[in-house]
C-alpha positions in Angstrom: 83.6 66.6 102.2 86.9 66.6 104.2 88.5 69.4 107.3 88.1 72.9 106.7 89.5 75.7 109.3 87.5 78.7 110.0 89.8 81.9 112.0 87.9 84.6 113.3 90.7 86.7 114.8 90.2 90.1 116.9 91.7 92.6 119.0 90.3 90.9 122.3 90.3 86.8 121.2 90.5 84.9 118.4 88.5 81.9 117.4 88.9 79.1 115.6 86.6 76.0 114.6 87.4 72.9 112.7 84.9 72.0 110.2 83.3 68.5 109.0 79.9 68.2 107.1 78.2 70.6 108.8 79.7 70.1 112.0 82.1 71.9 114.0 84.4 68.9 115.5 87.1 71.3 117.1 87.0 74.8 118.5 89.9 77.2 120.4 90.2 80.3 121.5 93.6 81.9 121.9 95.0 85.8 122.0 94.2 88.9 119.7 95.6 88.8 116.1 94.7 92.1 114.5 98.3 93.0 113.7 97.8 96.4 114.0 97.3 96.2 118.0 99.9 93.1 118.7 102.2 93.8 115.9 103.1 90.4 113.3 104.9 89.0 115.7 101.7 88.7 118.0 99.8 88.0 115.4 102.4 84.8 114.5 102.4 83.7 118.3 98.4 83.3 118.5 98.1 82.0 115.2 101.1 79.2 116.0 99.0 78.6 119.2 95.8 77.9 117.5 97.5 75.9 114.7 99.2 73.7 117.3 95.6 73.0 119.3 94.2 71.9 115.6 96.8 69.5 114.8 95.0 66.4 117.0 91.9 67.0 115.3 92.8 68.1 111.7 96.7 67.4 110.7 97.1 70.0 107.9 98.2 67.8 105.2 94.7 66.7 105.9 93.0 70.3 105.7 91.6 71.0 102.6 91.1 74.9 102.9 91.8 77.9 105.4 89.7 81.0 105.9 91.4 83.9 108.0 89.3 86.8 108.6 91.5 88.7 110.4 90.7 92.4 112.0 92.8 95.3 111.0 93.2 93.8 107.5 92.3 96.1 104.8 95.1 96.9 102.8 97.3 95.0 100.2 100.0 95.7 103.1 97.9 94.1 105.8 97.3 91.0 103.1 101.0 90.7 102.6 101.7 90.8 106.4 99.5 87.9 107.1 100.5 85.8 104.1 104.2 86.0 105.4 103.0 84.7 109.2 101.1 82.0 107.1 103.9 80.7 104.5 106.0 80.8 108.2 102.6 78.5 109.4 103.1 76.0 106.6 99.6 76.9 105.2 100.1 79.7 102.8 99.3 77.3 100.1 95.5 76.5 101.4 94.5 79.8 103.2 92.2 82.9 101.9 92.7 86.0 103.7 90.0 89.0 104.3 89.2 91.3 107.3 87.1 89.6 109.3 83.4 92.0 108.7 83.3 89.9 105.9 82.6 87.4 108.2 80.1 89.7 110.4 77.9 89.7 106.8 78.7 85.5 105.8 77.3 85.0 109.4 74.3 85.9 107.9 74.6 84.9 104.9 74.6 88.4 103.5 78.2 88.3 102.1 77.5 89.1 98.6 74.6 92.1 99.7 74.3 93.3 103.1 75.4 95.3 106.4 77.3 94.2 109.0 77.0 96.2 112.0 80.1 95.1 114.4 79.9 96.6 118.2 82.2 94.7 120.8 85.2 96.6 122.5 85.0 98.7 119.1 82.4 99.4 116.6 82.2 99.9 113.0 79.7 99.3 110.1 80.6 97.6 106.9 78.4 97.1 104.1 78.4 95.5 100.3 76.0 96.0 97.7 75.3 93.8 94.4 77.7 95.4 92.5 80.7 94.2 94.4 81.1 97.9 96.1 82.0 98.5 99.7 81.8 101.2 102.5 83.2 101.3 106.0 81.9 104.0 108.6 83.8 104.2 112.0 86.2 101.3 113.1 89.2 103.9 113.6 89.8 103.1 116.9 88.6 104.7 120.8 90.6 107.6 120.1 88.9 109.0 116.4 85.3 107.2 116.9 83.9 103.5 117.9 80.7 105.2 118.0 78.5 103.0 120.3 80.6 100.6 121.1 81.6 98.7 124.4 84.1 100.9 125.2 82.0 104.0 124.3 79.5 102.9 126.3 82.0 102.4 129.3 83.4 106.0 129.1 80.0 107.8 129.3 79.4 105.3 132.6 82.2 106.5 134.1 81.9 110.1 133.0 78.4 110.1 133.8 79.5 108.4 137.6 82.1 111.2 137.9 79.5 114.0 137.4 77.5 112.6 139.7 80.3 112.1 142.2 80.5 116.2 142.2 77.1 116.5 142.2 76.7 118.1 138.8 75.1 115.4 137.2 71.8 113.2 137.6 71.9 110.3 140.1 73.1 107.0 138.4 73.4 103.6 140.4 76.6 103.4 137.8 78.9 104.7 140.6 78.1 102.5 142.7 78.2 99.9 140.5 81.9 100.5 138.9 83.5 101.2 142.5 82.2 98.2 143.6 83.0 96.2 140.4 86.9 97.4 140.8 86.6 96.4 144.3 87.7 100.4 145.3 86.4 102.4 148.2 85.8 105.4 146.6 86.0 107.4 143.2 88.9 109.2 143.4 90.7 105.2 143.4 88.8 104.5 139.7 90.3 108.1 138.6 93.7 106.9 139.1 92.7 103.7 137.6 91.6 105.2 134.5 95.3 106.5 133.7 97.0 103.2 133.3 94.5 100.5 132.1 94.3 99.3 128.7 91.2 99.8 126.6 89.9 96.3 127.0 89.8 96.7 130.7 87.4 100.4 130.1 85.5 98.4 127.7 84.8 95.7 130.6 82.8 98.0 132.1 79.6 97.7 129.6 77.9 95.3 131.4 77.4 97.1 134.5 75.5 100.1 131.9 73.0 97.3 130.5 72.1 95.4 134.2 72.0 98.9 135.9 69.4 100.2 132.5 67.3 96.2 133.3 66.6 97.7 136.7 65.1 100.7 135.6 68.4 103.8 135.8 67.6 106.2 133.7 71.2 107.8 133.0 72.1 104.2 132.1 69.2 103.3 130.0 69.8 106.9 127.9 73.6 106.1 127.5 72.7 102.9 125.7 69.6 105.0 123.8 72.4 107.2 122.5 75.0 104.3 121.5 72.0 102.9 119.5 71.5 106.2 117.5 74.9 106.4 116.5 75.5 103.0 115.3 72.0 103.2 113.6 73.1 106.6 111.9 76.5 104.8 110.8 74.1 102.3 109.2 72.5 104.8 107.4 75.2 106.0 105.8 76.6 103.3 104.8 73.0 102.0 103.2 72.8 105.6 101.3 76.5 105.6 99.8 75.8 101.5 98.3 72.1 102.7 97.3 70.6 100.5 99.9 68.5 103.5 101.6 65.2 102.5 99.8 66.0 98.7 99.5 65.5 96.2 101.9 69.3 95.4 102.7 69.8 92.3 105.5 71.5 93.8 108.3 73.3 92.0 111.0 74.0 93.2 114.1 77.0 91.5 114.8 79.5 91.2 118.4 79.8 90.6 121.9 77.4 93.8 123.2 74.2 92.6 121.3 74.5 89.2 123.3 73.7 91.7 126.2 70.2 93.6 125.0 71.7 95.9 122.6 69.4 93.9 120.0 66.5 95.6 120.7 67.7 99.4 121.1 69.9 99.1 118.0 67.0 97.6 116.0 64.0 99.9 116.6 66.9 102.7 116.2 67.8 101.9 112.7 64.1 100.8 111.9 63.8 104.7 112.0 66.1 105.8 109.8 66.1 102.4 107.5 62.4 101.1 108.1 63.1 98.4 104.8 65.9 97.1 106.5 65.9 93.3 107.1 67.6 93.7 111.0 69.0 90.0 112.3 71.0 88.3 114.3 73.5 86.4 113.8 73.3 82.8 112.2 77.1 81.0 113.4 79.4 82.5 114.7 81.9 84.2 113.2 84.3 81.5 112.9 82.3 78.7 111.3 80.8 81.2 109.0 84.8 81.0 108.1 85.6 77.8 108.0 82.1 78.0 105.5 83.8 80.2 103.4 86.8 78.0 103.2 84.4 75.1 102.3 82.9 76.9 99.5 86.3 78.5 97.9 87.2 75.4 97.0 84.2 74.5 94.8 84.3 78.1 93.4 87.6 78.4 93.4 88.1 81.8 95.0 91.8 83.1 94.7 94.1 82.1 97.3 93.7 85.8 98.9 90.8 87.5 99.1 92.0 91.1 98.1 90.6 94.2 100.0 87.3 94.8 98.8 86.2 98.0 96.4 84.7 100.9 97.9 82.5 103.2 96.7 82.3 106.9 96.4 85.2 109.2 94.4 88.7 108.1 94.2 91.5 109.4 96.5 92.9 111.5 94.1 89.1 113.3 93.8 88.6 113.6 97.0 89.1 116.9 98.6 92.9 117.8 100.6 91.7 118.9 104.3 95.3 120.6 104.9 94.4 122.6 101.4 90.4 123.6 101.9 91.0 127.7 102.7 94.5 127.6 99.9 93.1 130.5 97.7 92.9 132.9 101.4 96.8 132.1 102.1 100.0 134.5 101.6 102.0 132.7 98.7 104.8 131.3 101.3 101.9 129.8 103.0 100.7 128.4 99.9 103.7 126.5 99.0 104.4 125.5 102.3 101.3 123.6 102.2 102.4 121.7 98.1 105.7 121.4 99.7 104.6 119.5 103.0 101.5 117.6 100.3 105.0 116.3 98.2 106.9 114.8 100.6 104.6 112.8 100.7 105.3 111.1 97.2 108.6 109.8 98.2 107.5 107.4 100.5 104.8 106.3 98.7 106.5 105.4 96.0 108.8 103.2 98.4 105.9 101.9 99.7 105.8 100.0 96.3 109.5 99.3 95.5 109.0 95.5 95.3 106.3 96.2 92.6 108.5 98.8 90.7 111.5 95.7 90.5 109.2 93.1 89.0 108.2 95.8 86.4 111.9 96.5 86.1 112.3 92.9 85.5 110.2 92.2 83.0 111.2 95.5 81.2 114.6 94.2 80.8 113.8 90.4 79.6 111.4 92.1 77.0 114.1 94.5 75.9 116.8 92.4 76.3 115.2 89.8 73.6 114.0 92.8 70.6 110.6 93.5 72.2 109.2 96.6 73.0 107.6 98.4 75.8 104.7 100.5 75.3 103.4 103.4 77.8 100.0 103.7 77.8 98.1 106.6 79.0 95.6 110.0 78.8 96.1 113.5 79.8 98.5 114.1 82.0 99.5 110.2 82.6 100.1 109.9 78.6 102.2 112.9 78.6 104.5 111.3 81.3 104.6 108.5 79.2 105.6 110.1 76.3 108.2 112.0 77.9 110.1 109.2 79.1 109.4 107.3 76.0 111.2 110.7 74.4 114.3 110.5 76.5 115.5 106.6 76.1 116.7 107.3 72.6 119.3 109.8 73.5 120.2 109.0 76.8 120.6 104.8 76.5 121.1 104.5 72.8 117.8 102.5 72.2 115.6 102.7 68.6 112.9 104.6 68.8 110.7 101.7 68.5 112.2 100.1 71.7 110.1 102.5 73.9 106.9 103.9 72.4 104.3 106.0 73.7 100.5 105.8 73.0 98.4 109.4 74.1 94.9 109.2 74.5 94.0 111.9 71.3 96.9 110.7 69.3 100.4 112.7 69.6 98.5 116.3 69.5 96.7 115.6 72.5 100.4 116.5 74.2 99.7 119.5 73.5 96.1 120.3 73.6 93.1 118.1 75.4 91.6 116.3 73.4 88.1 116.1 75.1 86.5 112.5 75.4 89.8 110.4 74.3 90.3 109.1 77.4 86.5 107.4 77.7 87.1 105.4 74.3 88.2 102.0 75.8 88.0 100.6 72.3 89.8 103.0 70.9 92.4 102.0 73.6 92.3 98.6 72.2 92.6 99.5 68.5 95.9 101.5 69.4 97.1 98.1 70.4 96.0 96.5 67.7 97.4 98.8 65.1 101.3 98.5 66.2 100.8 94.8 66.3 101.5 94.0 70.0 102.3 90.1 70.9 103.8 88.2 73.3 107.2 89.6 72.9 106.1 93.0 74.5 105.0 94.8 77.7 102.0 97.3 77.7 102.0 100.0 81.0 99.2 101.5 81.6 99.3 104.5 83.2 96.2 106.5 85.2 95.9 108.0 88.3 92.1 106.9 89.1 93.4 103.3 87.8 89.9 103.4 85.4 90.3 104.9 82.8 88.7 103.4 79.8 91.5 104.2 76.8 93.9 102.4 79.1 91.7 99.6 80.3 90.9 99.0 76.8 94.5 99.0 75.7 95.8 96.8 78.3 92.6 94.2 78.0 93.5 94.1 74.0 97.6 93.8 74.6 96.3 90.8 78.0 94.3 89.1 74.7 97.3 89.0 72.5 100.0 87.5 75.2 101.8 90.7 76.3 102.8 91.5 79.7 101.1 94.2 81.3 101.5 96.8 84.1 98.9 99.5 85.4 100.4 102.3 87.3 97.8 103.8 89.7 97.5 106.2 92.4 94.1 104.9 93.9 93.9 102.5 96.6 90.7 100.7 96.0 89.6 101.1 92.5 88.4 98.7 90.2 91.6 98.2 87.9 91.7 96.3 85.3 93.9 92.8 85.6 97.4 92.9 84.8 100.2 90.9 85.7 101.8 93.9 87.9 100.1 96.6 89.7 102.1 99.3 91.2 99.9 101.5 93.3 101.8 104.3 95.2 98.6 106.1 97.3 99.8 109.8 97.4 96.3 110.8 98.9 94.0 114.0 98.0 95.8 116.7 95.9 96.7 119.7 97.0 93.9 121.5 94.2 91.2 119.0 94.2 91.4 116.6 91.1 94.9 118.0 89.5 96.7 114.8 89.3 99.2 116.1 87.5 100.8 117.3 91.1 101.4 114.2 93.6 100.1 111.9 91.5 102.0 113.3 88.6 105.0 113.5 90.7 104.7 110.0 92.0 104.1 108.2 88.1 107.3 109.8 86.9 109.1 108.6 89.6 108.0 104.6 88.9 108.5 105.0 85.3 111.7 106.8 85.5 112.8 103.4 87.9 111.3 101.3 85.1 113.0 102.5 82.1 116.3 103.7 83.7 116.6 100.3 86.0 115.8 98.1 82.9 118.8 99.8 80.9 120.8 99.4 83.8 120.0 95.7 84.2 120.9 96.4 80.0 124.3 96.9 80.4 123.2 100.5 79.1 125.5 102.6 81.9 129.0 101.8 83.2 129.1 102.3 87.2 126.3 105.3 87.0 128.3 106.6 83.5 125.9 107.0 81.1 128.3 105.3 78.3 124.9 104.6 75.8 124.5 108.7 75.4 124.1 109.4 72.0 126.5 112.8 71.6 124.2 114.4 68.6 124.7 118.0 70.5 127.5 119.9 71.5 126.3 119.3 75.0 126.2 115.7 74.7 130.2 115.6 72.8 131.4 117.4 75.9 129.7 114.8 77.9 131.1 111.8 75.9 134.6 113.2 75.9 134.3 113.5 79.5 133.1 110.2 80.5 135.6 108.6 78.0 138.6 110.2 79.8 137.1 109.4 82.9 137.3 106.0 81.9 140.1 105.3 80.2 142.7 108.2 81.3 143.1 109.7 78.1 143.2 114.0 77.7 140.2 115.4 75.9 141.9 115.8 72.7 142.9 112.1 72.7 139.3 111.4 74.1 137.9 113.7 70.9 140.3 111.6 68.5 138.9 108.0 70.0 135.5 109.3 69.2 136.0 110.1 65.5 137.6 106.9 65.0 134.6 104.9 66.3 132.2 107.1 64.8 130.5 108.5 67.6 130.0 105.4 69.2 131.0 106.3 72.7 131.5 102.6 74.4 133.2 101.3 71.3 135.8 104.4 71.7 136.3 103.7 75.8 136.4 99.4 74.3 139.2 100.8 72.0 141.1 103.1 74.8 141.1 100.5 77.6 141.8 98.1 75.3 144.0 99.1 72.7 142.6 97.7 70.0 140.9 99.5 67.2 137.1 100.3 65.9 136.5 96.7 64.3 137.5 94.6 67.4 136.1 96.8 69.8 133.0 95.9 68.2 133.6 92.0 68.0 134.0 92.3 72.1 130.9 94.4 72.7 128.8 92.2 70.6 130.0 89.0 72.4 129.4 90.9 75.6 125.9 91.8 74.3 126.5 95.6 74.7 127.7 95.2 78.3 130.7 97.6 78.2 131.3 96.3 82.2 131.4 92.3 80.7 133.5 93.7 77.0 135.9 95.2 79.7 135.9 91.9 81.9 136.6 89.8 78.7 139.3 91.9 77.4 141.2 92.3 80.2 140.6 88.2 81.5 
């Protein structure tokens, strides 16, 4: 069967097993590697440790497959940060990548349907239906939830010992039992402790709630009663939002407090709210049911990353804006204060994909470059972008109007009036496509906000079909796109007027196409320095502009500029070829098409 390497990597430890037939032949524990607590570079340092403890049982050139399930990973961000520590590994090649609930559920075998219900220093729930949907409730950390967790359950101990302390609270045996535990004199010595430790070291302080509820303290026993209710109420609604109220969903309670006689409270707790509910324990641990996982994505061949998974409920940009909820009872100043503080947030979204944007500038360009066409894809307000920068590559760069094309949900009217019900006619997304003849040569974008809408998936499944390139341009962070070769995803978040996508979302799509369409004429050869020496001067505004950028260029007064001009029939880099050059209409011409239109290489040649 050969080695397989299963990672289970948290915020306290990190585990690791090697796999053989069944049989776990190697296991280490090193430090946390949730990136998000120890930063990559932590996350590189306990990974390189573990990596180097394998090596005398399972040389990697030996290794067939590596699971990482790694906590704190959930976004294509977190994915790329822990590919880059594993290419730096050596193993990038051989290693899937998810957060590591997946694992909590594939310890059950419930990683295709279930609920993972993770409490250890933190807590969260995490659950997947049938359909491939998601949900995550809590896991955001002491400060914003962790409801039930160790560390919960510490700080009502201690608050619970302080109250008692000042005799405004019930008797507990938990005072006793923390100042001895710290090995302190008195209360007023954990106080001061409180304000420098680290939350592992509050969190430590669970165990002393569960012996001092086994022998029989009621303030104890009700601070673990209440732990249960939450987590079981986390459950819930994570079982309601997958439609896994009235089914019989396995859930696994899953971390280092039910090893301590959480099980039971936990159990009968969600048996009240979820009485269908399949409640077990784990089957491995978390680390073989990884190294399980890497065993079996080799015979199914599961991609080499295991993308973060698709959640349910609306899409971000459906979601309601907190910061915008009372808008309609604000002075106007107040009201555009809030859009203008919603829109700064497009900017660094949109960074937030850059690399993305290049590729797509890339592959722009080669199509371009060798006579094939790019074709923006879109409905509503996303078409109308589209067709707006489709509008202005004629005139600005010098293009045919067939280089950049536009296709609008509703046909060209529908820029002007909705056309209700376009956008859900996926094949009529696909017969578009069809019609203009797409192929190989070209590069489809398709352009929605929610990243589903069926016109666009249809078109860009149809142009996939026929060998294009494609690119989706989304605003939606975990929806279920349709496969293309480039994604770009800037997440703006909830709009400022619940739904109108034609604000940030608007704002952020007509930012990556203008980088698309104005880098790819750049990369063209279609502007000179940031001179935009492709205008085509068919108004008055537009000669003044020419004139102006050709005596820029070449030195020459306007009238001389105006006389250039005429004598290369409005051909504006021909004219600055024949200035600079000093050579007339017909060679100018020769140079530029040797230089294939690159007035920056024409110039070079000339003047080599």
């Amino acid at each position: 069967m050969g080695l397989f390497i299963g990672v289970d990597g948290g915020g306290t430890r990190t585990v690791g097993v090697v796999f053989e037939d069944e049989q776990v032949v190697a296991r280490y524990v090193v430090g946390p590697t949730n990136p998000h607590l120890v930063g990559e570079s932590g996350c590189l340092d306990a990974l390189r440790d573990l990596f180097e403890s394998f090596r005398g049982h399972a040389p990697l050139e030996t290794v067939q497959a590596v699971w990482l399930g790694i906590a704190g990973v959930h976004t294509p961000a977190d994915v790329a940060l822990v590919q880059n520590i594993t290419g730096t590994l050596g193993i990038a090649d051989k290693t899937r990548i998810s957060h590591d609930l997946l694992l909590a559920l594939a310890s059950a075998g419930a990683e295709k349907c279930g609920i993972a219900v993770v409490a250890g220093t933190g807590s969260c729930v995490f659950g997947v239906n049938d359909e491939g949907g998601t949900c995550l409730a809590g896991g955001r950390g002491h400060l914003l939830g962790d409801e039930g967790s160790g560390y919960a359950v510490a700080v009502d101990a201690l608050r619970a010992a302080s109250r008692f302390e000042q005799d405004r609270g019930p008797q507990t045996s938990l005072l006793s039992r923390i100042v001895d535990r710290l090995g302190m004199s008195e209360f007023d010595e954990v106080v001061r402790w409180t304000y420098t430790v680290e939350k592992s070291d509050i969190s430590s302080l669970a165990p002393l709630v569960f012996e001092a509820a086994e022998q029989g303290d009621d303030v104890a026993q009700a601070i673990l009663e209440d732990g249960a209710r939450q987590l079981a109420a986390l459950t819930h609604d994570v079982a309601v939002k997958l439609g896994l109220a009235e089914a019989a969903p396995t859930t696994v309670l899953y971390g280092g407090l039910f090893e301590q006689g959480y099980f039971d409270l936990v159990r009968d707790a969600i048996d009240l709210l979820l009485p269908e509910a399949e409640v077990v324990r784990p089957k491995v641990e978390g680390a073989v049911a990884a190294a399980r996982l890497a065993r079996d994505s080799v015979a199914e061949q599961i991609p080499s990353v295991s993308p973060p998974a698709r959640s349910v409920g609306p899409p971000v940009t459906e979601q309601r804006n907190w910061r915008s909820a009372e808008i309609d009872r604000l002075s106007t100043r107040e009201m555009l204060d809030i859009i203008s503080i919603e829109d700064r947030k497009v900017a660094q979204a949109v960074e937030q994909v850059l690399d993305s944007v290049a590729r797509a500038v890339d592959v722009a360009a080669e199509v371009i470059g060798s006579g094939g066409r790019v074709f923006y894809v879109g409905a509503g307000t996303s078409g109308r972008l589209g067709m707006l920068d489709a509008a202005e590559c004629p005139p600005t760069f010098g293009v045919s109007d067939e280089t950049v094309q536009a296709i609008l949900a509703g046909g060209d009217s529908a820029a002007k009036v909705a056309v209700e019900g376009a956008e859900d006619d996926a094949e009529k997304g696909a017969t578009e496509i069809a019609r203009r003849e797409v192929g190989p040569g070209d590069l489809v974008v398709g352009i929605s906000a929610g990243g589903v809408t069926p016109f666009v998936r249809g078109a860009v499944d149809e142009a996939r079909k026929r060998g294009a390139r494609t690119v989706l341009v989304a605003c939606n962070p975990a929806a279920d796109f349709p496969e293309t070769d480039i994604l770009i995803n800037p997440v703006v978040g909830p709009e400022v007027i619940t739904g109108s996508t034609r604000m940030k979302a608007g704002t952020a799509t007509k930012m990556v196409l203008n980088m698309i369409s104005t880098g790819a004429m750049i990369k063209l050869g279609k502007v000179y320095g940031n001179l935009m020496v492709d205008v085509q001067p068919r108004s008055a505004k537009l000669v003044k502009r020419a004139r102006r950028i050709l005596s820029e260029i070449t030195g020459v007064d306007d009238k001389e500029a105006s006389g250039l001009l005429e004598r290369a029939d409005n051909d504006l880099k021909v004219a600055i070829v024949m200035g600079q050059l000093s050579v007339d209409s017909e060679e100018a011409r020769r140079i530029l098409d040797e230089s294939r239109g690159s007035l920056r290489n024409a110039l070079d040649r000339g003047t080599g």
